[in-house]
N, C-alpha and C positions, 0 to 999 in steps of 0.2 A: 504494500500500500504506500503510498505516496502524499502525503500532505502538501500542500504549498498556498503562501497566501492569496486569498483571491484579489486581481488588479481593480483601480477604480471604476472603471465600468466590465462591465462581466456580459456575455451575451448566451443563454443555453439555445441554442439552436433547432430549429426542426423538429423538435419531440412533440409527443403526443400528452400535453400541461392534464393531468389527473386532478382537478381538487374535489376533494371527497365534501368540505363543510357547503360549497357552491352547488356541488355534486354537474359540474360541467368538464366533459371528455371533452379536447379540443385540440385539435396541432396547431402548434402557435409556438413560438418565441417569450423569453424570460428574460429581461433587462434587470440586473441587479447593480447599484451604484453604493458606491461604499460599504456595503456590505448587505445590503436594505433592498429590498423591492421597490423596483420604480412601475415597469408596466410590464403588462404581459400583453400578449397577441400580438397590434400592432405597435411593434416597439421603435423607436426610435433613439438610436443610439451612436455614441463619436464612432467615425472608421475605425477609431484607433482601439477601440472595442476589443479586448478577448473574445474572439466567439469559439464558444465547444460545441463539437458537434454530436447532437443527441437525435440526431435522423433513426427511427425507428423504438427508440425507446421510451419508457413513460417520464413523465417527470410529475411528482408529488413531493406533498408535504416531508418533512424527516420524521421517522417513525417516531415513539417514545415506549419506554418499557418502565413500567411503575413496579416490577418487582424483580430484581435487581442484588444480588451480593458480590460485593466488591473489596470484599475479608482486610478492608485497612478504616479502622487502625488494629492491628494485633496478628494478622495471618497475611502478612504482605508477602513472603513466599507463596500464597496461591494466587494472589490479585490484590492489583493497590488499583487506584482511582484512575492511575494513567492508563494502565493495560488494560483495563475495564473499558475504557474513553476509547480504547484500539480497535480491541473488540466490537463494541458498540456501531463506533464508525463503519466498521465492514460490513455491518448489517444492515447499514441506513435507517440507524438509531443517532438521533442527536439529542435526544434527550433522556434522561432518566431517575430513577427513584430507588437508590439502596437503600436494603431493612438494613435494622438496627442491630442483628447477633452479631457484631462484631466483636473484640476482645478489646477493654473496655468495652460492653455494650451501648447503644448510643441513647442514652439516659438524661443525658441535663443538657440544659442551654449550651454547656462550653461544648460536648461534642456537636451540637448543631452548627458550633460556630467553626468548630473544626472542618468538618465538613465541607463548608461555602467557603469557605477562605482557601481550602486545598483543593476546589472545585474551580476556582478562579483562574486555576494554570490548566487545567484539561483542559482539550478543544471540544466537547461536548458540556453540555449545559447538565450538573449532577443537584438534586434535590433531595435530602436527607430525610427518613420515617425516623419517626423518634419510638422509644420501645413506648408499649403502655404502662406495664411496670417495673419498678427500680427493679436494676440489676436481672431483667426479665426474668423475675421469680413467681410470680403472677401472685402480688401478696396487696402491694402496696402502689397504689399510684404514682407516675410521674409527675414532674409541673410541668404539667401539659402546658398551658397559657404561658408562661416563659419562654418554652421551646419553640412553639406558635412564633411567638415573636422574636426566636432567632432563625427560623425559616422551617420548621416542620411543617412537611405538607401532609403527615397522615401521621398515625400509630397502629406500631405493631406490634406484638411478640416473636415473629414470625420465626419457624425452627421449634417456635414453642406453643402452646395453647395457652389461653388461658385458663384452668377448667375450673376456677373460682365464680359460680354464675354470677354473684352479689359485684365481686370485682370486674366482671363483664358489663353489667349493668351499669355500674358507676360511669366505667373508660365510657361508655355510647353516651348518655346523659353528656358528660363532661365536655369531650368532643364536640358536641351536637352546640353546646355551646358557641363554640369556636367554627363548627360551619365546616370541619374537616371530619373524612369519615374513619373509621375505626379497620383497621384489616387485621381476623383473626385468624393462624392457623389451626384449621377445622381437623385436629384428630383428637378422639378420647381416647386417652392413654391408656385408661383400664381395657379396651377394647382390645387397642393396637398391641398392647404387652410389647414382650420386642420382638412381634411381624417385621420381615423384611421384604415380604411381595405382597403381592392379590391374594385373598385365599382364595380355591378354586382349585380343580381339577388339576391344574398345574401343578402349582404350588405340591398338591400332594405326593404327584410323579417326582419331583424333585428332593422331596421332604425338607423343603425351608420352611422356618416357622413364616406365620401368614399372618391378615390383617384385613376382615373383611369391610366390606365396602359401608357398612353401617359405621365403623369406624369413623367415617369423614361426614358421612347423611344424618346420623345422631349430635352429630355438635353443630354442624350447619343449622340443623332445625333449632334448636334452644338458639341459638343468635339468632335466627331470623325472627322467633319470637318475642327475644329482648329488644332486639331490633324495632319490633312493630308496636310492643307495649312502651316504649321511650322515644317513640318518632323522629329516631337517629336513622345517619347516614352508616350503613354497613356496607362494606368490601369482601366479598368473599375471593379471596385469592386460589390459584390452581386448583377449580374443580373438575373433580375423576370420575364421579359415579352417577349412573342414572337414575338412584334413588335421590340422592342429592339435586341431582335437576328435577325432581318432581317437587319436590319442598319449595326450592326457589320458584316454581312457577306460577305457585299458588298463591307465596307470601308476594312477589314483584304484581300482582292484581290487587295488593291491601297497601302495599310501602312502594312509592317511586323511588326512594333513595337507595334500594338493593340494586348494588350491580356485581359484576362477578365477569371472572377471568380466569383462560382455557392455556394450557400451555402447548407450544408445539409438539413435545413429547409425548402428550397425552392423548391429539390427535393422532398420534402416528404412531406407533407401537403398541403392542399387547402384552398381556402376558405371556402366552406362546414366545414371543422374541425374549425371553429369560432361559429358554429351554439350554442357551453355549454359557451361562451363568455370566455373562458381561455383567460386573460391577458397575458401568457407566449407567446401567439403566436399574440402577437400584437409586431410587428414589422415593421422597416422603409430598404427597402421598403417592402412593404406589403404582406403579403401572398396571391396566387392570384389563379387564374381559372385553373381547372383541364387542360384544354388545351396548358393554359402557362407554367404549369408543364410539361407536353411530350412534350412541345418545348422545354425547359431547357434539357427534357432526351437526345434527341434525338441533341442538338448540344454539348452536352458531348462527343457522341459517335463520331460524325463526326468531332471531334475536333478544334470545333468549340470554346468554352469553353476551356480552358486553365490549369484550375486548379482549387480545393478544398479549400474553407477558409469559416469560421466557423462564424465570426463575431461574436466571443463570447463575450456579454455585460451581465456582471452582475449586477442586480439592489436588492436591498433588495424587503425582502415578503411583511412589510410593505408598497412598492413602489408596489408592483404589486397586494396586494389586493385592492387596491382603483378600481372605475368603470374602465370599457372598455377605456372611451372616457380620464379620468384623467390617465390612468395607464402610465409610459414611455415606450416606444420603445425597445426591445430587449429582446433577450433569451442567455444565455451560451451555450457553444454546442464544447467542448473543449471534454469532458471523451464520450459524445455519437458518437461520429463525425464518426470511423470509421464502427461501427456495420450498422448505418444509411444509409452509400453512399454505402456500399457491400451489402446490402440488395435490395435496390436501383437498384442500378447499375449493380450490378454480377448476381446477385439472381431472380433479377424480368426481368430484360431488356438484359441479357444474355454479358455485356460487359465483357472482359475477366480480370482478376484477376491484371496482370502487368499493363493492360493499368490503370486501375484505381490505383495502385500503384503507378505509375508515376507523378497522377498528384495532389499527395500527397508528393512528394517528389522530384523528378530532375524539376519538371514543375516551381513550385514554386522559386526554387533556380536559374533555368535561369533566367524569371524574372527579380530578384535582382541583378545577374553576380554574387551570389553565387557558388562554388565548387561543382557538381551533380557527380560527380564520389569517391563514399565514398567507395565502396569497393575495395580498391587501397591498398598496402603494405605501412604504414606509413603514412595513414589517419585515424586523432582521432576517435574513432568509436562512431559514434551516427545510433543506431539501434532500430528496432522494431520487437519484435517477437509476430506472431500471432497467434490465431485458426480461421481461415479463414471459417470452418465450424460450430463454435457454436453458438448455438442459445441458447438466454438468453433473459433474463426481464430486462430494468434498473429504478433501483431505487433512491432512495435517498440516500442511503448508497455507490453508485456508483460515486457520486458527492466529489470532493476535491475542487471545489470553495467553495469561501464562500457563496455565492451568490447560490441560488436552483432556481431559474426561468426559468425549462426544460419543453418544454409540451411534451418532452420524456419520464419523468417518467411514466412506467406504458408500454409501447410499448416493442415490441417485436423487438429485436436487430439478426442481423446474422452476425458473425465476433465478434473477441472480443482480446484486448494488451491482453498480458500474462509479456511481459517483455520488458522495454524499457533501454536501454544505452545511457548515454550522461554525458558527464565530469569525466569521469572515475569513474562512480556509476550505480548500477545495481537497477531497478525499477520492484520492483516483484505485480504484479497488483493482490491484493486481493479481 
């Protein structure tokens, strides 16, 4: 990948301009002046113009990914903020949202501050979740409104539940205050014991302890009901099971402020793909039954599901060559993300191109009460230009984490960045 500043007038050429918040397909030209949107279509711009040339490909918004690990401060041999910012970039992610498990946890105003101060040298735009409780022990509250006011845009536990209902209830109230939604990870631990797959027919063949899909569908429902009894805003992060989606469908007809996010992994894999025991796809919550898979497609499509996030967790090789049952939880999925859910989604299940743009980009950023209208005259341009039709392998070489723990390598990708914008630098994806 190739970074380089972008010159004062910038010209994208020829492409096919995507905005999903306009919702206008259109070949046209993109005039970016000092780093900014000046006009699109009929542009008019100096000769002395950079023009790239994007004949054939799409040009949109830069994605954003609101669930995000980026292990600094305390596990910077898996991922600091820059390699993250690398990653991210190859993805045609300009923006995003790391949870709080970090080492120090991110707990008080001073790591919020840490964060945006060390967010300041990335070339991607990074926004800190502050944990819900001190030392995510799920006992005792943070000062949430503090944090708020050094830039928290959400709270989490995440890596952890809460399963203190009383302390669930308070964080949604508290929040709710503050206008920011609450994101809990949805597994009961008494459930989960230490499951490391689906439970299922599999899981049995293999005889690893397992971890049924009630696990995630039982703590979902009590949040959505504290949810609806506190008329807070809830985030339900990487949802896996179809039981789970029937709970959310019922409660998103009682609570508009329930929204909820599908991971690329979870459309794309089963549990059947555990059968060579890849540690890469040992992850929380778990990879689960082909069935649960077309229920995740299929509330994509009805929108049901909300938006893309990646929950990229890098862990070292030495972490993940250890057994199934010792290995940690988690994959990256930052530089595969977009080949994965077009392939997915566009390609296999026939959803149309914008909708799945969307919810890669304006979906994400409501959410937050982020800005979703980027292609505006005098908004900073953070873009993504793509080949919406290629088909590629990724490899290792394709990887800017530090961290390689993909069980992408080797898979056949459709969709692929070519060029991302953000902070007035141009990201030319080699």
């Amino acid at each position: 990948m190739k970074i380089s500043k972008l010159n004062k007038h910038t010209i994208l050429k020829g492409g096919t301009i995507l905005d999903p918040k306009n919702k206008i397909k259109k070949k046209g030209d993109i005039y970016i002046k000092d780093g900014k949107i000046k006009s699109l279509f009929n542009v008019d711009a100096p000769k002395t113009a950079t023009v790239i040339n994007c004949e054939g490909l799409i040009i949109t918004h830069g994605f954003m990914d609101i669930h995000v690990h980026f292990r600094e401060p305390g596990r910077e041999d898996k991922e600091t903020l820059d390699s993250g910012s690398m990653a991210a970039l190859k993805g045609g992610f300009t923006r995003v949202c790391v949870m709080p498990n970090t080492d120090p946890p991110l707990d008080s105003p001073e790591s919020m501050r840490y964060i945006l101060d060390r967010a300041d040298e990335c070339p991607i735009y990074i926004h800190p979740i502050g944990s819900i409780s001190k030392g995510q022990e799920g006992k005792e509250l943070t000062e949430m409104g503090e944090m708020i006011a050094e830039g928290a845009v959400a709270f989490s536990d995440d890596g952890l539940p809460v399963e203190n209902s009383r302390v669930m209830r308070n964080a949604l109230e508290y929040a709710n205050m503050f206008g920011v939604p609450i994101i809990n990870h949805a597994e009961d631990l008494c459930l989960k014991e230490d499951g490391v797959m689906h439970e299922g027919n599999i899981s049995t063949q293999l005889g690893l302890k397992s971890s049924p899909g009630l696990t995630e569908s039982n703590m979902i429902h009590r949040d959505l009901e504290l949810a609806y009894l506190t008329n807070s805003s809830l985030h339900i992060p990487h949802v896996s099971s179809s039981r789970s989606i029937e709970h959310i469908r019922v409660m998103k007809r009682k609570n508009n402020d329930i929204t909820v996010e599908v991971t690329p992994h979870h459309l794309f894999f089963t549990d059947e793909d555990l059968t060579d025991f890849d540690t890469n796809l040992k992850v929380a919550p778990p990879i689960r039954s082909n069935s649960d898979r077309k229920a995740l497609i299929n509330a994509v499509k009805d929108g049901t599901i909300n938006c893309i996030a990646t929950d990229h967790a890098p862990h070292t090789s030495e972490e993940k060559e250890k057994t199934f049952d010792l290995a940690p939880f988690g994959m990256i999925g930052l530089e595969s993300c977009f080949g994965v859910v077009n392939k997915v989604l566009v390609k296999e299940n026939k959803m149309k191109l914008n909708e799945l743009i969307q919810l890669l980009t304006c979906n994400p950023r409501k959410i937050l009460g982020f800005n979703h209208d980027l292609f505006k005259p005098g908004v900073e341009a953070e873009i993504a230009v793509i080949d919406a039709n290629k088909k590629w392998v990724f490899s290792e070489n394709d990887i800017s984490s530090k961290s390689k723990n993909s069980p992408f390598i080797g898979k056949e990708m459709n969709g692929k960045i070519v060029f991302t914008i953000a902070k007035g630098h141009l990201s030319k994806i080699e």
